[in-house]
N, C-alpha and C positions, 0 to 999 in steps of 0.2 A: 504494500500500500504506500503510494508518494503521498506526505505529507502537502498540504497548501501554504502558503504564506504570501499574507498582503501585503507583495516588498512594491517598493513606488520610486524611483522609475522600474520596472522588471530587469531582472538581472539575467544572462544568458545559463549560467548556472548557479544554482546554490547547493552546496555541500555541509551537510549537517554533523557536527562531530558533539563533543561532551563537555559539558559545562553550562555558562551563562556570562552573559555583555552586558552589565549595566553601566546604562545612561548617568552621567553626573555632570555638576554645570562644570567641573574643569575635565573634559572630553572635548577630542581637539578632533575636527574633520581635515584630515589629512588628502591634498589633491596634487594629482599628478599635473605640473607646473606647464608640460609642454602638451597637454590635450583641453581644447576650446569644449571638447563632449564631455572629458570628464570634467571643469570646471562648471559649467553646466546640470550636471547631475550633483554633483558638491551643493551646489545655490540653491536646487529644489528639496536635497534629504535638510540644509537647511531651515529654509521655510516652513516644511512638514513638522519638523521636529520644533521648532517654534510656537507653531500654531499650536500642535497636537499635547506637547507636555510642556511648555513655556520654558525652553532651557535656548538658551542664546550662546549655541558652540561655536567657539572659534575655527575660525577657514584658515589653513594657513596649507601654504605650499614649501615650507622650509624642509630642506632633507636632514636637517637636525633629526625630526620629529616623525623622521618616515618609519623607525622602526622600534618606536617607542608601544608598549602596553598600554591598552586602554585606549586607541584611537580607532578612527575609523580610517580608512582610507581607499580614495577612489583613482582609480587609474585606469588606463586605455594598455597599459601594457601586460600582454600576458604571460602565464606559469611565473607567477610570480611566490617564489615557496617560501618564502620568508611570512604572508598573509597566515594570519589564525593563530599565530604562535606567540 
């Protein structure tokens, strides 16, 4: 049985492993600097996440911050194995 989820924009895949992500207002949305799509998709999980739980996460495109715990991040480039860890 495949699970559903209401992800927004839709993601080409999602890969479900063990644990849990919580949201906290210092959660940084990490985006890929050199893609206009993913910044793009950055600005609407934004918004959503604004509207939906009133948390104002910071956008940042620093590569300090690209492989820090606890962030989100959206990129255009792929197998990227470093993601989920």
């Amino acid at each position: 049985m495949t699970a559903e989820y209401a992800l927004v924009p839709k993601p080409q895949e999602v890969q479900c492993g063990s644990g849990e992500f919580l949201l906290k207002p210092d959660t940084a949305i990490i985006v890929d600097k050199d893609s206009p799509e993913a910044l793009n998709t950055a600005r609407q999980l934004h918004a959503r996440i604004l509207a939906s739980a009133g948390l104002d996460l910071k956008l940042s495109t620093s590569p300090s911050a690209e492989k820090q715990r606890g962030t989100i991040r959206i990129t255009a480039t792929p197998s990227d194995t470093s993601l989920g860890r």
